[in-house]
VOGU-3710 file (C-alpha; in Angstrom, 3 decimals, decimal comma):
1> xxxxxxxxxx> -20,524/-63,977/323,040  -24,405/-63,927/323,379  -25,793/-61,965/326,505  -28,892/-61,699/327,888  -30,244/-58,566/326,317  -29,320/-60,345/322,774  -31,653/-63,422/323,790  -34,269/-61,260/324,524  -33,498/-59,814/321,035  -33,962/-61,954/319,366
11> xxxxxxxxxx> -37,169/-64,172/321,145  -38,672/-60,522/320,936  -39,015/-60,487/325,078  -38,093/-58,737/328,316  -34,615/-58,883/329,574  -36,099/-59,846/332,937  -38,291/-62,417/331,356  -35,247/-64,398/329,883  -33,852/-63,688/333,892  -36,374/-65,381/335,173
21> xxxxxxxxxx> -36,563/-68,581/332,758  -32,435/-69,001/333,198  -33,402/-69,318/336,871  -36,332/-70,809/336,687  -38,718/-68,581/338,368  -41,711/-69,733/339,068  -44,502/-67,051/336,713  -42,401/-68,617/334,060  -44,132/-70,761/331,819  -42,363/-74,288/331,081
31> xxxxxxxxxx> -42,276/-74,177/327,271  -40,834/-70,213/327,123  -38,647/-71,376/330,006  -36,982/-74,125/327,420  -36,988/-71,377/324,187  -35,237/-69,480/326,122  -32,589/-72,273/327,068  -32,584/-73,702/323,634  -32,208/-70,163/321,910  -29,048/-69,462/324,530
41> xxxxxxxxxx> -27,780/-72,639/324,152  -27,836/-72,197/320,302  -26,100/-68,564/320,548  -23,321/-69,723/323,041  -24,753/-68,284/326,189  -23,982/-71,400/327,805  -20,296/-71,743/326,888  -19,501/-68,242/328,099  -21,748/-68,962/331,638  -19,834/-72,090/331,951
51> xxxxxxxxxx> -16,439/-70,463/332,049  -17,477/-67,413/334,908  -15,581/-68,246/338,156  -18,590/-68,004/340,546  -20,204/-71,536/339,109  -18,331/-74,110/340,250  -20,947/-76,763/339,569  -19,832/-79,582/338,122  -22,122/-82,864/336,532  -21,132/-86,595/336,782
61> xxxxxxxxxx> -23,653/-88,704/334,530  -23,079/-92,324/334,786  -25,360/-95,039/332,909  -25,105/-98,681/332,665  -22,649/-99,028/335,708  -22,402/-99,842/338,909  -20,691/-97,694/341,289  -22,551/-97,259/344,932  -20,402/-100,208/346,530  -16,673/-100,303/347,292
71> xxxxxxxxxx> -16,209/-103,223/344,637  -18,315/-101,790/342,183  -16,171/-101,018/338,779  -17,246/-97,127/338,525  -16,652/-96,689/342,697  -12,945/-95,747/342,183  -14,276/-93,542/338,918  -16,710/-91,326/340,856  -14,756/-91,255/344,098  -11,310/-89,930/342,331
81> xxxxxxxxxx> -13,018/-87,595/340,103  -15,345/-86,012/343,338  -11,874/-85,673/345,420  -10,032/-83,713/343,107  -13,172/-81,706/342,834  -13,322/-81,181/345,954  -9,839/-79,984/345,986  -11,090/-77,427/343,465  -13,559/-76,363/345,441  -16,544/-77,605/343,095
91> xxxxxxxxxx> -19,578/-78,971/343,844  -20,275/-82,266/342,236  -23,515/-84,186/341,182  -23,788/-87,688/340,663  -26,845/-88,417/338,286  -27,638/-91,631/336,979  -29,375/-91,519/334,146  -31,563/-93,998/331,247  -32,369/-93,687/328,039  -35,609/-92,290/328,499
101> xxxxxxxxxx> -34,402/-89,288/330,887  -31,554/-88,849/327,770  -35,228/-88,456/325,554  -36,729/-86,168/328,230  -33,861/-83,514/328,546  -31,683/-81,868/326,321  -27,882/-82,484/327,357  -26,791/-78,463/327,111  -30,097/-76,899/328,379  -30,435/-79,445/330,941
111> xxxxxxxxxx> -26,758/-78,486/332,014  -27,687/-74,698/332,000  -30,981/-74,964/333,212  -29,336/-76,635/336,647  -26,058/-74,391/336,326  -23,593/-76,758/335,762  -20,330/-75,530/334,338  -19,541/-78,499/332,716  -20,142/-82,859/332,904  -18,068/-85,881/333,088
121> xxxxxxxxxx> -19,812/-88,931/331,058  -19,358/-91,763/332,250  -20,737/-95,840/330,969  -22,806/-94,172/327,844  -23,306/-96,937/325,293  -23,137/-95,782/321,102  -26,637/-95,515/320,370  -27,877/-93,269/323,339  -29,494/-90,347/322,498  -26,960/-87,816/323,920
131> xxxxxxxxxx> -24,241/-89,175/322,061  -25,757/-87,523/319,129  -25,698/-83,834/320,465  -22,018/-83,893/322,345  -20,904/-84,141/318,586  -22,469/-79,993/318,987  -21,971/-79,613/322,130  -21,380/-75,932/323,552  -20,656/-77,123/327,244  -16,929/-78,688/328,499
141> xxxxxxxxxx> -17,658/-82,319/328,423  -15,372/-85,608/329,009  -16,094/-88,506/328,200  -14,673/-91,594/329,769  -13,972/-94,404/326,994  -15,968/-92,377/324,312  -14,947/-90,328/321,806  -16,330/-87,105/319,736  -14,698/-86,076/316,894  -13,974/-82,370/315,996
151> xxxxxxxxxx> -15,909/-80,929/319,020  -13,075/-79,075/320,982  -15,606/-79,122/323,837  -15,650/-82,303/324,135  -12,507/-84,747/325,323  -12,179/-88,247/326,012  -10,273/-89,883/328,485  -9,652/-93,752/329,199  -7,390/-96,769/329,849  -4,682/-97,429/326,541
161> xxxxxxxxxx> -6,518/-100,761/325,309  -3,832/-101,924/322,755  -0,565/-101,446/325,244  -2,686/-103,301/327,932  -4,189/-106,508/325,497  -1,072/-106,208/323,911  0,839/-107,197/327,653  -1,593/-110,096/327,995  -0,954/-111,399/324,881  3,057/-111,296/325,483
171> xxxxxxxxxx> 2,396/-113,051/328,540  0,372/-115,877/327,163  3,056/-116,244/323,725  5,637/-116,329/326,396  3,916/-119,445/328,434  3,480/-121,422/325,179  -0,156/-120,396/324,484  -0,891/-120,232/320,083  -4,721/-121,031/320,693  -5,676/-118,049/322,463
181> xxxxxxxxxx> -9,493/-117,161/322,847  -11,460/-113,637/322,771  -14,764/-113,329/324,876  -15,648/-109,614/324,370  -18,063/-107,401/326,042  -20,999/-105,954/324,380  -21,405/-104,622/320,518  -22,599/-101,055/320,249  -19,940/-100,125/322,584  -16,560/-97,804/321,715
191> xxxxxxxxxx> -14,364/-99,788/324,390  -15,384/-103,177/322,732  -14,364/-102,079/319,630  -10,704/-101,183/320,682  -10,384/-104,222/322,576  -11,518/-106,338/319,775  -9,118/-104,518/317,203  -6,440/-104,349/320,029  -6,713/-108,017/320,500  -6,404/-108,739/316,665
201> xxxxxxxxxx> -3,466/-106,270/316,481  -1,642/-108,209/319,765  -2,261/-111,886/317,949  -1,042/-110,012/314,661  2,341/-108,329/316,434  3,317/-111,872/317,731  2,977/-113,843/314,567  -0,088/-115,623/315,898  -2,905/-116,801/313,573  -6,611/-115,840/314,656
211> xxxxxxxxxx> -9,038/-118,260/314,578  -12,494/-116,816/314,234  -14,234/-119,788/316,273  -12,824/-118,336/319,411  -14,076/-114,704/319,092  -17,081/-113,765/320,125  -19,092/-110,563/321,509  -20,997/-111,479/324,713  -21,961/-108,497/327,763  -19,587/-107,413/330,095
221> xxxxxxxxxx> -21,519/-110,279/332,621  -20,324/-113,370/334,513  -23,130/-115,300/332,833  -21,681/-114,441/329,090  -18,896/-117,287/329,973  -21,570/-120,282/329,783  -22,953/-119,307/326,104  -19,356/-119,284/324,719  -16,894/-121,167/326,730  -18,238/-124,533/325,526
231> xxxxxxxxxx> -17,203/-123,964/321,640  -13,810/-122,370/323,146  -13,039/-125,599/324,342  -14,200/-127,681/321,740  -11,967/-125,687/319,142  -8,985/-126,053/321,390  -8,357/-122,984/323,323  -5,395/-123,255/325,402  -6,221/-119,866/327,158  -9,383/-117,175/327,296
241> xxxxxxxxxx> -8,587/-113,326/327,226  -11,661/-111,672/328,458  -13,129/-108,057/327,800  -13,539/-108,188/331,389  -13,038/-109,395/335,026  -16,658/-110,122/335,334  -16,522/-112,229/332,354  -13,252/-113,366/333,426  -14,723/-115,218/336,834  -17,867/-116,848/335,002
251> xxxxxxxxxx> -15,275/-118,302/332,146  -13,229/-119,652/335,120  -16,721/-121,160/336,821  -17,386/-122,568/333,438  -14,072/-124,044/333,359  -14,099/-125,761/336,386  -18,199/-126,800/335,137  -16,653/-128,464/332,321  -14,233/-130,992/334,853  -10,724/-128,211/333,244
261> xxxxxxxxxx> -8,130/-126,991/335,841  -7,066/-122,863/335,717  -4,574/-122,848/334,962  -3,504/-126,406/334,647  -5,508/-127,236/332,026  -6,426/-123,819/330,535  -5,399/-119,956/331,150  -7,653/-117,321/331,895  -6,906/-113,597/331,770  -9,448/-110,652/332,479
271> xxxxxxxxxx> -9,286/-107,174/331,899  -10,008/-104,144/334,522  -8,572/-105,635/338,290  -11,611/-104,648/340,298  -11,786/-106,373/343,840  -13,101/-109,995/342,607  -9,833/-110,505/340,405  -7,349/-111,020/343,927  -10,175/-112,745/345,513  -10,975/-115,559/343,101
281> xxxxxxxxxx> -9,714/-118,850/343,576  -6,999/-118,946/341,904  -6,274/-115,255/341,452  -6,942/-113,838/338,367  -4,311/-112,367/336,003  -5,395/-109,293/334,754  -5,187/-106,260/332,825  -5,167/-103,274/336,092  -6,909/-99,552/334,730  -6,158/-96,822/337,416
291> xxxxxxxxxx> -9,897/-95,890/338,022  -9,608/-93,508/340,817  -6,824/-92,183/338,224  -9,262/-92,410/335,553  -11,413/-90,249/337,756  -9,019/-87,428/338,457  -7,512/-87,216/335,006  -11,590/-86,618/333,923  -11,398/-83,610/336,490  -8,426/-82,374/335,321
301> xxxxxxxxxx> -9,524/-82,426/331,895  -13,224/-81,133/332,453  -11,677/-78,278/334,528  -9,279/-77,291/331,354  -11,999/-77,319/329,034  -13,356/-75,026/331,209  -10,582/-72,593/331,438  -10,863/-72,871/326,979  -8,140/-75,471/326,886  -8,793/-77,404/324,207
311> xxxxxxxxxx> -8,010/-81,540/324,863  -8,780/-84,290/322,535  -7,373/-87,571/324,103  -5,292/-89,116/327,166  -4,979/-92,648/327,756  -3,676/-93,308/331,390  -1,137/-96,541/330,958  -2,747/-100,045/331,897  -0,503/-103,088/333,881  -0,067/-106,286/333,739
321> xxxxxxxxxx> -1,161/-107,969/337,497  -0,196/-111,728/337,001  -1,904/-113,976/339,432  -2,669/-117,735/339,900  -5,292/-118,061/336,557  -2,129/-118,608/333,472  0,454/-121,137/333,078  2,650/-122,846/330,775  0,866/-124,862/328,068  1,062/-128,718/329,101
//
């Protein structure tokens, strides 16, 4: 393991001077403040600081997802992960971030630099810029429904898509339903993906034929029902599975728009069960993910990565909540 003396090796400076840029004194200059975090990062300062039992500093980063408000789908997320934290005794930060601050900051000297011990990722989309360096990541990072392959730093923990579209599917065969339409969330993102492949796989396990007029990729929005829901019905969907609850309640809105019933005259099924879905009128079958679970199992998985336990996966079990939106076929 790098020390301090070895950075200061090797930048050809004073012990003290890489002191005082890891704690970000003040007669420190701003670009030999971030060679001095890059060069540490790159020797594997950072993983050894992250694992010494005084820092107890942990980072929640959380991007394209709201979570201030008790019905708010990442609420449950940040709340579960900061109480088991606190249980820990560790100090948690809650930083939203955008693409530009990704551009701005490095992801391991920006952890460092603050003295962080390790983050929890949560709502990152494919493309952003960090997504490219937690592939080389020295610091204990999980990532909530993202993955990074051969990093043993790195872990990912979500909600098992296939068992949970999978469920819904079984429930619509069972009802009658053969003309069963997909309104995903967004492209670029990892979740999408599975969902879309777990929803082809769930048609495929119960002998059902897909029909590619009733996919389509939308945003994980209300408002994504009224671009799509039209051609549904026009190629004869019986039911809608959505990527989504929020999708779920504008494809219901549509529904009732277009002079249908739900579930009389079509089924709807969303994905998630965030406050809305036992609110709506009628209730809204859906797929239920634990998220305050979701939230401690990222603790408890950032906090073995810190101890040098190396975890690549776990997938917390979804269930089925049938409500008032699915029915028999007529």
């Amino acid at each position: 393991m790098a020390t301090i003396k070895d950075i200061a090796s090797k930048l050809g400076i004073s012990v003290s001077a890489v002191s005082k840029s890891m704690n970000g004194a003040s007669d420190i200059s701003e670009e030999l403040r971030q060679l001095v975090l890059d060069t540490a990062v790159e020797m594997g300062y950072s993983t050894k600081r992250s694992r010494k039992k005084e820092n107890r500093k942990l980072a929640l980063f959380i991007e394209n997802m709201e979570y201030e408000s008790t019905g708010d789908f990442g609420y449950d997320i940040v709340l579960g992960f900061k109480q088991s934290a606190f249980k820990g005794n560790w100090d948690v930060d809650v930083i939203p971030v955008t693409p530009t601050f990704q551009l701005e900051n490095k992801y391991d000297t920006y952890l460092l630099s603050q003295g962080y011990s390790g983050a929890f990722i949560v709502g990152f989309a494919l493309q952003d810029d960090w997504m490219k360096q937690f592939v080389s990541t020295t610091m204990p990072t999980v990532l909530f429904d993202n993955s990074i392959k051969h990093n043993p730093n790195t872990s990912y923990i979500g909600t098992d898509n296939y068992e949970g579209i999978d469920e819904a599917i079984d429930h619509l065969y069972k009802l009658g339903h053969t003309k069963i339409a997909f309104l995903n969330g967004s492209l670029h993102s990892m979740v999408s993906e599975q969902r879309q492949e777990a929803f082809l796989q769930g048609m495929k396990n119960h002998g059902l034929k897909v029909d590619k007029k009733l996919l389509a990729y939308g945003y994980y929005v209300a408002d994504s029902a009224r671009y799509h829901v039209p051609a549904f019905l026009e190629n004869g969907a019986t039911a809608i599975m959505c990527g989504n609850d929020l999708i779920a309640s504008g494809v219901v809105e549509e529904c009732k728009h277009k002079g249908l019933r739900v579930p009389e005259d079509i089924s709807v099924i969303g994905f998630d069960d965030i406050p809305i879905a036992s609110e709506m009128t009628p209730g809204l079958t859906t797929v239920n993910q634990n998220r305050s679970e979701l939230g401690k199992g990222g603790y408890m998985i950032l906090t073995s990565l810190i101890s040098g336990i190396a975890i690549s996966k776990s997938l917390l079990r979804p269930k089925l909540i049938v409500r008032g939106s699915t029915a028999s076929v007529k």
